[in-house]
C-alpha positions as CSV (number, residue, x, y, z in Angstrom):
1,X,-43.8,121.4,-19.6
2,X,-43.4,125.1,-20.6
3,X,-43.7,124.0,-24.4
4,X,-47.3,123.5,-23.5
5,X,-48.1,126.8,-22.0
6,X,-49.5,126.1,-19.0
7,X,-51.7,129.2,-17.5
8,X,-52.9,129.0,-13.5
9,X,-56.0,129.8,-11.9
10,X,-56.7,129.9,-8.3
11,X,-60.0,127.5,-7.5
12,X,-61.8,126.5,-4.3
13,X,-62.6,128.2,-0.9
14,X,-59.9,130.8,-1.1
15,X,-61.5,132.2,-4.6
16,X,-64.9,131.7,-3.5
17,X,-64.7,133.4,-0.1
18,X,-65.9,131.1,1.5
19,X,-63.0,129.8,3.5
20,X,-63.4,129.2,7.5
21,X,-60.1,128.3,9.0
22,X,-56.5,130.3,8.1
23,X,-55.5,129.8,4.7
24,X,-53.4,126.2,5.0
25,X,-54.3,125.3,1.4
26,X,-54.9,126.1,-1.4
27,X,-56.3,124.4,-4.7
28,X,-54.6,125.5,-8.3
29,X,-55.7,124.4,-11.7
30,X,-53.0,124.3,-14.1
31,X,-54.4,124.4,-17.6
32,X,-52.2,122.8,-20.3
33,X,-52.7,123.6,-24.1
34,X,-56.2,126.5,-23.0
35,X,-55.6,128.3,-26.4
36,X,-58.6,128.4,-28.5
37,X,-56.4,127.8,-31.8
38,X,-54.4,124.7,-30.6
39,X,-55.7,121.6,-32.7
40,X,-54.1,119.5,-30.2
41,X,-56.7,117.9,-28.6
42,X,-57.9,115.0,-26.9
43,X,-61.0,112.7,-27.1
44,X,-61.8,110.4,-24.0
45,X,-62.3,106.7,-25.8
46,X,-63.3,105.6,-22.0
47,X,-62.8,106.1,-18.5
48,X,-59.2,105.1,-18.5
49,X,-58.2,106.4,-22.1
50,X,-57.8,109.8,-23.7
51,X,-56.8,109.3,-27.5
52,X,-55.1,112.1,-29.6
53,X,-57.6,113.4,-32.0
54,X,-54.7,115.2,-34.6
55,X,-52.1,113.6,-36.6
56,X,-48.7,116.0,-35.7
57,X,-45.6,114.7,-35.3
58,X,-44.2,117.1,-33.5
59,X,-46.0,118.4,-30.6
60,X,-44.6,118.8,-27.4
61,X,-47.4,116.3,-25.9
62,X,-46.5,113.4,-29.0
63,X,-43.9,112.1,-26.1
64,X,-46.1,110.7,-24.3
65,X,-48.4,109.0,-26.8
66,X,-48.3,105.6,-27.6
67,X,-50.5,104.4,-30.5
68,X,-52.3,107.4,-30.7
69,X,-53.3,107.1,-26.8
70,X,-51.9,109.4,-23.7
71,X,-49.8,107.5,-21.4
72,X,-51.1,109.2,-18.4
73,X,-48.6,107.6,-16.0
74,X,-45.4,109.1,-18.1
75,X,-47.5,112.2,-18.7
76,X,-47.8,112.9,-14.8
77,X,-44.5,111.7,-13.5
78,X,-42.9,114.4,-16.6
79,X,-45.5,117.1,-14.5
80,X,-44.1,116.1,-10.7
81,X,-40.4,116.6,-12.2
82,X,-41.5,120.0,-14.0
83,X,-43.1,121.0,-10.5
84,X,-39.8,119.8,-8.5
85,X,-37.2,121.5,-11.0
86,X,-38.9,124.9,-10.8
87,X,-38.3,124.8,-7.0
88,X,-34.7,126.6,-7.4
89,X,-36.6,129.2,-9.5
90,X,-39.3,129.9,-6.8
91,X,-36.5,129.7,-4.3
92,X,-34.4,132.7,-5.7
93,X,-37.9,135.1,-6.7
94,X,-38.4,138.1,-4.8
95,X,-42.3,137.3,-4.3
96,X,-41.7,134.5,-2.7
97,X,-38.9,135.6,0.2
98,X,-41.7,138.1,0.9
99,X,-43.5,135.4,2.3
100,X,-41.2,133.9,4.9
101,X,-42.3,130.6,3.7
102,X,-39.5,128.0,3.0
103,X,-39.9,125.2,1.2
104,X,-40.3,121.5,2.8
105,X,-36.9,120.3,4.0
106,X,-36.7,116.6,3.4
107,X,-35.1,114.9,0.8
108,X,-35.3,111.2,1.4
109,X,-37.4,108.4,2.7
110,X,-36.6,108.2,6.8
111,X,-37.6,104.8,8.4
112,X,-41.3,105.6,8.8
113,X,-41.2,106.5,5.4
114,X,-39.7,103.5,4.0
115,X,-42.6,101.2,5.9
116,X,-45.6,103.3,5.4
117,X,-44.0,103.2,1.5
118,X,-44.3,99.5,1.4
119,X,-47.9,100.2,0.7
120,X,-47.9,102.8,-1.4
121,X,-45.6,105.9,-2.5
122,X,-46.1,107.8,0.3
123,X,-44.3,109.2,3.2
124,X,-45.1,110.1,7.2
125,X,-46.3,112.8,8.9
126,X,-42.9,113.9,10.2
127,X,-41.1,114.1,6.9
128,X,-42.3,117.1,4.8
129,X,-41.3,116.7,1.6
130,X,-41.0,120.2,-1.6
131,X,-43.4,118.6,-3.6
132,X,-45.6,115.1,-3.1
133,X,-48.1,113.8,-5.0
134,X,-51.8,113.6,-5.0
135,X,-54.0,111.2,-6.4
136,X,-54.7,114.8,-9.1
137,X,-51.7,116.4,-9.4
138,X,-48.3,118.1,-7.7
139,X,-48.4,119.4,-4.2
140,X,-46.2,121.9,-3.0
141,X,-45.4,122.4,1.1
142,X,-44.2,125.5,2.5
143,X,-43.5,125.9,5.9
144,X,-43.0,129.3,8.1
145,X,-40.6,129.2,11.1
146,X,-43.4,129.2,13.5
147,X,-44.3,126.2,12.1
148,X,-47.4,127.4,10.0
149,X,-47.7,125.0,7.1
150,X,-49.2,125.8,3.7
151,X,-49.5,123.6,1.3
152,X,-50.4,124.1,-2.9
153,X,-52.3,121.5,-4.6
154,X,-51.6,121.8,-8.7
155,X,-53.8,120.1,-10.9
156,X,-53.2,119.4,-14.7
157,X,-56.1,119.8,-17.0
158,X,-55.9,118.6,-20.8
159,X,-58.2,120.0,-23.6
160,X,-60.9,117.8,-24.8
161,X,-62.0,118.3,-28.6
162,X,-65.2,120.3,-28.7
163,X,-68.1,118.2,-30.0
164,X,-66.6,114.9,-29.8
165,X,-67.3,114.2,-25.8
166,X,-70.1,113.6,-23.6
167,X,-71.8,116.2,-21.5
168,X,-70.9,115.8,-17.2
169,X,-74.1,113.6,-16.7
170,X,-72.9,111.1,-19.4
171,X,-69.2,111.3,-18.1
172,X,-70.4,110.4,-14.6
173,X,-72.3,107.4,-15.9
174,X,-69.4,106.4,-18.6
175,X,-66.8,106.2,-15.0
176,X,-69.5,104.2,-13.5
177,X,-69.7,101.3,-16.1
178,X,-66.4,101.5,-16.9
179,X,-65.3,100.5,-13.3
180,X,-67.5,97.8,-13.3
181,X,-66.2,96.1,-16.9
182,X,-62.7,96.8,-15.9
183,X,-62.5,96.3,-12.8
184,X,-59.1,97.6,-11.7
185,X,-57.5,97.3,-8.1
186,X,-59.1,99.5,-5.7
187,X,-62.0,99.9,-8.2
188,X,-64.9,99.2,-5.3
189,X,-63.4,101.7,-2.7
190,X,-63.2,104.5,-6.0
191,X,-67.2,103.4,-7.4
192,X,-68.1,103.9,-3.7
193,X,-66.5,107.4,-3.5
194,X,-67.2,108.4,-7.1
195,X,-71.0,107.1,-6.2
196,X,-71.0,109.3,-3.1
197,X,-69.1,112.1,-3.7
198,X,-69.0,112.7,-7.4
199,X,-72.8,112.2,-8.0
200,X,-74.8,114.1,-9.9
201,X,-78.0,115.8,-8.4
202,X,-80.9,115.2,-10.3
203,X,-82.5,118.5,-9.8
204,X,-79.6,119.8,-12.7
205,X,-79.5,116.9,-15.0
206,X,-80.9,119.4,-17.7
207,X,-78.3,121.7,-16.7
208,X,-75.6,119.2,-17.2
209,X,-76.9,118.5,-20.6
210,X,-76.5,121.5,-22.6
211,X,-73.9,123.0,-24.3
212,X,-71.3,121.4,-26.9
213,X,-69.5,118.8,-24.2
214,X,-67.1,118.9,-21.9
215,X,-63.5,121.3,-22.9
216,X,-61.1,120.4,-20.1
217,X,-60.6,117.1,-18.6
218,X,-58.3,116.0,-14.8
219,X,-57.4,112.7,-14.2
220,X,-57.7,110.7,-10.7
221,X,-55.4,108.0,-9.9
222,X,-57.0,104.9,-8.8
223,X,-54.4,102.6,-7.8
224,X,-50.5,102.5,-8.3
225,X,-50.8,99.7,-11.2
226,X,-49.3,100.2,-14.9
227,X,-52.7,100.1,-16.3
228,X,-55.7,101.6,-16.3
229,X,-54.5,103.7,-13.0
230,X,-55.9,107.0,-14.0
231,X,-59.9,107.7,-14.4
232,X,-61.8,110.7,-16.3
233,X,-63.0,112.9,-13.1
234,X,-66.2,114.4,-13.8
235,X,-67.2,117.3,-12.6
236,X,-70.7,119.2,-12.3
237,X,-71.5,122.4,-14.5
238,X,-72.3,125.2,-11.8
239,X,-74.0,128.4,-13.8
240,X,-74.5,130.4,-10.3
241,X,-71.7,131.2,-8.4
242,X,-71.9,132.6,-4.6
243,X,-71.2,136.1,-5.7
244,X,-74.3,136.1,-7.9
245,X,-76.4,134.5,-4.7
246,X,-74.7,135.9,-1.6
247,X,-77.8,134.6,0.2
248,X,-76.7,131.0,-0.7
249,X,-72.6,131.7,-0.1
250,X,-73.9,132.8,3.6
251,X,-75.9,129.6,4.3
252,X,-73.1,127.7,2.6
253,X,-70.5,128.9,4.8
254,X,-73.2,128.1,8.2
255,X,-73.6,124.4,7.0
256,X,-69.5,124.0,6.3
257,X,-69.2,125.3,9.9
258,X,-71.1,123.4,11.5
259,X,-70.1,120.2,9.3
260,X,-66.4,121.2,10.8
261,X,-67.5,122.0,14.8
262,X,-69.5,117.9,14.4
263,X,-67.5,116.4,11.8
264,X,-70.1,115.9,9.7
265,X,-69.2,113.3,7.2
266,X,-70.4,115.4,4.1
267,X,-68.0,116.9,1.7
268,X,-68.0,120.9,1.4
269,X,-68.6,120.3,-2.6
270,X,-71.5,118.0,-2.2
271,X,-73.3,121.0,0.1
272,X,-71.9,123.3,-2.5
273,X,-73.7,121.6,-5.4
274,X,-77.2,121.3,-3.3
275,X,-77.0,124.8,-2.3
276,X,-76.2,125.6,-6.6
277,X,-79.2,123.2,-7.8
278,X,-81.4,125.1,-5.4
279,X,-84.2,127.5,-6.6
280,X,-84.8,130.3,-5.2
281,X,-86.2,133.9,-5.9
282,X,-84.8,136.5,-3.9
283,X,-85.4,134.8,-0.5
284,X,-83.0,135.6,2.7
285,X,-80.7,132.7,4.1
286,X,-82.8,132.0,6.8
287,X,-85.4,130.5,4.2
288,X,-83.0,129.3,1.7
289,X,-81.4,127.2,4.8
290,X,-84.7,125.6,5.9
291,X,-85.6,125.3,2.5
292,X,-82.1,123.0,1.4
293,X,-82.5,121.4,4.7
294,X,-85.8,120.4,4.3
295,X,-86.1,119.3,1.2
296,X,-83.0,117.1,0.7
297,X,-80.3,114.9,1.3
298,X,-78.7,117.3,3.6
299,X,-82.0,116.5,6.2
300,X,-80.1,113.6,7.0
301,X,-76.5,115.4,7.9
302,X,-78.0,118.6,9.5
303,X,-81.9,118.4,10.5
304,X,-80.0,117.5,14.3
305,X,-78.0,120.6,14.2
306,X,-80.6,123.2,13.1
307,X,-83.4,124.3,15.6
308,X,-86.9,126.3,14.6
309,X,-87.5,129.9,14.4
310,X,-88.3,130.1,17.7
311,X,-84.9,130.0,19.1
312,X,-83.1,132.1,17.4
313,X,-80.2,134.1,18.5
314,X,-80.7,137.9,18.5
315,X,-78.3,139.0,16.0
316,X,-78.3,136.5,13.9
317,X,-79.7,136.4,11.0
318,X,-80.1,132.3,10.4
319,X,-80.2,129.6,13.3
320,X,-77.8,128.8,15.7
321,X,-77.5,125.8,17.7
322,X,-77.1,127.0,21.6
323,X,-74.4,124.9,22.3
324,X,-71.8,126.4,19.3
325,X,-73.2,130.1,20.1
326,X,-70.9,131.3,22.3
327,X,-67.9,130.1,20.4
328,X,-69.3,131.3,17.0
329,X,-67.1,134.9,17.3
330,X,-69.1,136.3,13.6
331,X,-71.4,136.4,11.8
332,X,-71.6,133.5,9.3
């Protein structure tokens, strides 16, 4: 894996700011191939497939093609033993004894394991494991000796050929019918989450249109088959970022808590992508609050939760729900 220069960038809550509870996570892309001048690229033939869009023999990633497609499965099973056989390397650097972390101490399947495996390759809650798995990518658990647990979710990305690929919007549809004429195991429980969770909002179609396609591309295992087990995962284009808007990172970080205090079943990136869609000029996150509420899907998750004007907590600069005031210690 180091012959295809991998280069890692921190992603999620922790980059944004925007994280709530102690830092128990965090998400890491791991770009493979990100220089401009590497003709080594991919093209995505459909939801299940990328296909090599160069002709050399001897790149590192030519393992793992067979007849001019990417065998995905071999592909991420070479990543998981890159990510375990660097363990001894993390183990002995001086950075990371600084952190009175250690790394996850099991090293087999224990009983639990072994039924709860029968299923699928997984193990229980009492066995934690160096590095697991994901449905995306490697996942690395550290543990202190007061029992604080962090864990590291990697996730490989692959270079898509410029100009050859659709834009997110088409990507999103392309997953959609795909799942429907293949019809893999699992495929209704994915379309449902992939419907749900991975939609695109209309308000930013446009957005999602421009521009010369999609560059980098992570795959999402479906089911544990042999074939098509891996889907494209698209992902929406977000121009505005919270640090451009802190207005919009402020109510963001109100509707996450609250969709953590009432398990509000609502994922943190589908209120992320509301809150991005949203247009605003220079209003304060009181109005920008009512306004997302209001006016979209998130009426549904939060209208219950948010009272009017009138009772307003001194201090506070958007609403409050009295029953969550007194153990909301900040300011959001």
């Amino acid at each position: 894996m180091a012959s295809l220069r991998p280069r890692f960038a921190l992603i999620g809550s922790i980059a944004e700011g925007t994280k709530l509870r102690p830092a128990n996570e965090l998400d890491v892309t791991c770009y493979l191939m990100p220089d401009v001048d590497d003709k080594y690229k991919f093209d995505i033939e459909n939801a299940f497939t990328l296909k090599k869009t160069n002709s050399s023999k001897y790149h590192p990633m030519e393992q793992f093609i067979t007849c001019g497609k990417l065998n995905y499965e071999e592909f991420f099973i070479s990543f998981l033993n890159a990510v375990h056989g660097s363990l001894d390397v993390l183990k002995e650097s001086a950075i990371f004894k600084e952190t009175n972390f250690e790394l996850g101490w099991a090293n087999k399947f224990c009983k639990n394991c072994k039924e709860i495996a029968k299923e699928a390759p997984t193990h229980c809650k009492d066995c934690l494991f160096p590095v697991t798995h994901t449905k995306m990518g490697a996942c690395l658990i550290l543990k202190k000796k007061n029992g604080q647990v962090l864990t590291i979710d990697l996730i490989p990305t692959l270079p898509i050929a410029s100009g050859t690929t659709a834009n997110p919007l088409e990507l999103h549809s392309m997953v959609t019918s795909d799942l429907f004429q293949f019809k893999p195991p699992s495929w209704k429980a994915y379309l449902k989450d992939h419907l749900v969770k991975d939609r695109i909002l209309p308000d930013t179609f446009e957005e999602q249109i421009e521009g010369s396609g999609v560059n980098m591309i992570a795959m999402k295992r479906v089911h544990y088959g042999k074939t098509n087990n891996f889907v494209v995962r698209p992902a929406q284009r977000m121009k505005v970022f919270f640090k451009v808007h802190p207005e919009k990172k402020q109510v963001y970080c109100y509707l996450k808590y609250l969709k953590q205090a009432f398990c509000v079943n609502i994922s943190s990136y589908f209120i992320k992508k509301v809150l991005v869609s949203h247009k605003t000029e220079k209003k304060s996150a009181k109005d920008i609050l009512h306004e997302v509420v209001q006016n979209s899907i998130l009426k549904y998750y939060f209208d219950g939760f948010i009272l009017q004007q009138s009772m307003y907590k001194s201090g506070y600069t958007i609403p409050i729900r009295e029953e969550i005031y007194d153990s909301l210690s900040t300011k959001v």
